[in-house]
C-alpha positions as CSV (number, residue, x, y, z in Angstrom):
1,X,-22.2,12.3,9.3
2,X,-18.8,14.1,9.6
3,X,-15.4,13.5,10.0
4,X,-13.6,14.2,12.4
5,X,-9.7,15.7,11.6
6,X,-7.5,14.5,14.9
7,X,-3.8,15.5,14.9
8,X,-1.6,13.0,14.7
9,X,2.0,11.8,13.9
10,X,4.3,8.9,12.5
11,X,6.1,8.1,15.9
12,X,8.5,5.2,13.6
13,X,9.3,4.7,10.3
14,X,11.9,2.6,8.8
15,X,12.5,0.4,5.6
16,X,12.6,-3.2,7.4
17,X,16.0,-5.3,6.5
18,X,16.0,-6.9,3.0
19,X,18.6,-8.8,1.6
20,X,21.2,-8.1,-1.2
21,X,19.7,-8.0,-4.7
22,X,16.1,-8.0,-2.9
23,X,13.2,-7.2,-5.5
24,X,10.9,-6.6,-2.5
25,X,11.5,-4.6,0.1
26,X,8.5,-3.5,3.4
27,X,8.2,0.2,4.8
28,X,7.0,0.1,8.2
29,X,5.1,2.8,9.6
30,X,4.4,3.7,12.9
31,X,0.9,5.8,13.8
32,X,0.0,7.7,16.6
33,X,-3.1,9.8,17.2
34,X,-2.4,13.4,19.3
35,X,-6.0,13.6,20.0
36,X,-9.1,12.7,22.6
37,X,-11.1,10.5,20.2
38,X,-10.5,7.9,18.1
39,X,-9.7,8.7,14.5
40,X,-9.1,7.6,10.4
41,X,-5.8,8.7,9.0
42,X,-4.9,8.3,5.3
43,X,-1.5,7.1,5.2
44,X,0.9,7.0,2.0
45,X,4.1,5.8,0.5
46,X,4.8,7.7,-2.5
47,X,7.3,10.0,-4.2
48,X,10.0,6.8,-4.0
49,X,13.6,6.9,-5.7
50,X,13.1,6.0,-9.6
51,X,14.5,2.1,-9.4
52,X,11.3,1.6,-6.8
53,X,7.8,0.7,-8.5
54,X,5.1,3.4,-8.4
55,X,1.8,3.0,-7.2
56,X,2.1,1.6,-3.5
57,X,-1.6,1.2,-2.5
58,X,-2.7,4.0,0.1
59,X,-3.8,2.7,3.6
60,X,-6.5,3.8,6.1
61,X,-5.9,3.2,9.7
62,X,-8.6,3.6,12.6
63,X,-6.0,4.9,15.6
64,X,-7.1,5.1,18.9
65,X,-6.4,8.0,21.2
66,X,-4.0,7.4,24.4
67,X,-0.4,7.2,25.6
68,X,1.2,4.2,24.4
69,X,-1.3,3.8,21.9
70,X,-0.7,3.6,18.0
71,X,-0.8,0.8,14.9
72,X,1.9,0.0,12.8
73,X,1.2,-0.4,9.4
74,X,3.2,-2.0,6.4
75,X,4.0,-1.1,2.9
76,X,5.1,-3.8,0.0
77,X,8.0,-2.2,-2.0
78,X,9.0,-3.9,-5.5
79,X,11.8,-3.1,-7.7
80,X,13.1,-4.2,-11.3
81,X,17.1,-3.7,-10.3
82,X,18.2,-3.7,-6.7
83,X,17.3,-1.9,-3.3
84,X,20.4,0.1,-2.1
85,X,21.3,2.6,0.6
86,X,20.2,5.8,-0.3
87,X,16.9,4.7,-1.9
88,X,13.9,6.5,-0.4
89,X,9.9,7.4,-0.1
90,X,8.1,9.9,1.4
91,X,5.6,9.0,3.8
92,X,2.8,11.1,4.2
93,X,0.0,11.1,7.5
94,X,-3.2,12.9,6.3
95,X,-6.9,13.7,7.6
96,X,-9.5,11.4,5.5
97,X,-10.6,15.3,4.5
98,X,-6.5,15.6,3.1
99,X,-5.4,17.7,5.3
100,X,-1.5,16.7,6.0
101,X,-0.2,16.3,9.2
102,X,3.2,15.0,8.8
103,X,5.5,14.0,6.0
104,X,8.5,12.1,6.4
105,X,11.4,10.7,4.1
106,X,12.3,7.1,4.9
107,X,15.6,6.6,3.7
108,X,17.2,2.9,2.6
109,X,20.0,1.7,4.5
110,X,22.3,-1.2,3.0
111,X,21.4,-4.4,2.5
112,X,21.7,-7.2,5.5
């Protein structure tokens, strides 16, 4: 049994609108697999700005290979203040083996 390390990318990612004084906020990711087969990618929200709770659970996704093709996958945010533009967290794609394929800051925009 092996596993199989497929290129792949985040095509989208983008904190989805909260409101003012939120104490939860959702990271939406975007997946899509550059390969020929059909693949598992570790995906992480981590590394967020310090008002933003650690420990966001990681995610494994199963992506199928083709044009058009991807899954979107969300993240739960909590805070103890406020959510406020220029917040952030890194999202990282990765092989199940670790390897890192992409890393990408997703940055808070104001409130709605």
């Amino acid at each position: 049994n092996f596993i199989t390390e497929v290129d792949g990318h985040i095509a989208a990612g983008f904190v989805r609108p909260y409101a003012a004084n939120a104490k939860e906020a959702e990271i939406e990711l975007n997946v899509v697999n550059d390969g020929i087969v059909p693949t598992d990618y570790l995906v992480t929200v981590r590394d967020c700005s310090d008002n933003i709770e650690e420990g966001v659970p990681f995610q494994i996704v199963n992506v199928e290979p083709g044009e058009g093709r991807s899954e979107t996958l969300v993240f739960e945010l909590k805070t103890d203040t406020a959510f406020s533009a220029g917040n952030s967290c890194w999202a990282r794609l990765q092989a199940r083996t670790g390897r890192l394929f992409q890393e990408v800051q997703i940055m808070f925009q104001d409130p709605e």
